[in-house]
Each structure stands twice: as C-alpha cells, then as structure tokens.
C-alpha positions as CSV (number, residue, x, y, z in Angstrom):
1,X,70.1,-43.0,31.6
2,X,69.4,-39.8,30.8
3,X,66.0,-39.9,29.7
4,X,65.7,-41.4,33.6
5,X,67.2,-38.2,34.5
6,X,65.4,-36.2,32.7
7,X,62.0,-37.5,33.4
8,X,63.2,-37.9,37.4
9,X,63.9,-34.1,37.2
10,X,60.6,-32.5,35.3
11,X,58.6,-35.3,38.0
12,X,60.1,-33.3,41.2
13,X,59.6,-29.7,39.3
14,X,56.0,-30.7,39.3
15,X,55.5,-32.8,42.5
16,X,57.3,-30.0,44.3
17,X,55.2,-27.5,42.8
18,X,51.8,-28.9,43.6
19,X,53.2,-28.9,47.3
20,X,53.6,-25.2,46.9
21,X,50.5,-24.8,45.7
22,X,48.8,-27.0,48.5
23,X,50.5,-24.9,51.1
24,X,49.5,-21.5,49.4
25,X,46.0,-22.7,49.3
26,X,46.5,-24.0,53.1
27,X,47.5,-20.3,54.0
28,X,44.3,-18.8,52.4
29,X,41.9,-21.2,53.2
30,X,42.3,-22.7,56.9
31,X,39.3,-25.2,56.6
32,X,41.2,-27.0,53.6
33,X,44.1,-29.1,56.4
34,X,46.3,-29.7,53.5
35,X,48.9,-29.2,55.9
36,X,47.9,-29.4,59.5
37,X,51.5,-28.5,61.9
38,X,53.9,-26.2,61.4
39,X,56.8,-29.1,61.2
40,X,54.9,-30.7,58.4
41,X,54.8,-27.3,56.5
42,X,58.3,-26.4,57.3
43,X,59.6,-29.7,55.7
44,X,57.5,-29.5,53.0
45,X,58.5,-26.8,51.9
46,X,62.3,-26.8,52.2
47,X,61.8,-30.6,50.6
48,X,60.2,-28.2,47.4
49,X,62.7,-25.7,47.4
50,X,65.4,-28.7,47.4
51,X,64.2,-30.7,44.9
52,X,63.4,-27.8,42.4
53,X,67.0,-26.6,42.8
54,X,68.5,-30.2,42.5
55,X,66.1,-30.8,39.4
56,X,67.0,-27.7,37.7
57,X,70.4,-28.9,38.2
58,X,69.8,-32.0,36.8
59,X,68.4,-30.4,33.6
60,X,71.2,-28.1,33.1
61,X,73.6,-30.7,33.1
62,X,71.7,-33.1,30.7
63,X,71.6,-30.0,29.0
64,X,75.4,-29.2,28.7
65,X,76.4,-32.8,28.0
66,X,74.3,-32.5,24.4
C-alpha cells in the first residue's frame, strides 16, 4: 500500500507540474491554446497547487513511518 502511495504521489508532482508548465508557456505564447478561458486556467492551477501540497504530504508521511 505504500508503494501505491508512493507512486500516486511522485505521478501528481509531475502531472501537476506539466500543467504549470503548459500554462507558463500559454502566458508567453498566446497562439499555443493550451488553456483557452480564464476558468479553465484558474482550476488548473489551484488543482496543481493542491495536488503538489497533498503529494508532498503524502511523501513525508511514507517517509516518517520508515
């Protein structure tokens, strides 16, 4: 269970940051639509933000319990 954890936690670090990264490349480069409203960016990156918090969480407690 907590190789599941593990794995669950370093797979939203990385999805999360290629969101990021999609809406910093979205900011510099307008003709690449990555992200096309304002809502859709907004979520996106409080859903980033979120998850990197909650997996770092994760990690740290996997973490403690070895």
């Amino acid at each position: 269970m907590d190789k599941i954890k593990r794995i669950t936690a370093h797979a939203g670090i990385i999805l999360s940051g290629m969101i990021l990264v999609f809406y910093i490349i979205d900011l510099f480069n307008a003709k690449s639509l990555f992200m096309d409203s304002a809502a859709s960016q907004g979520a996106a990156i409080l859903l980033s933000v979120v998850s990197i918090s909650m997996s770092a969480m994760i990690l740290n407690m996997t973490r403690q319990k070895e």
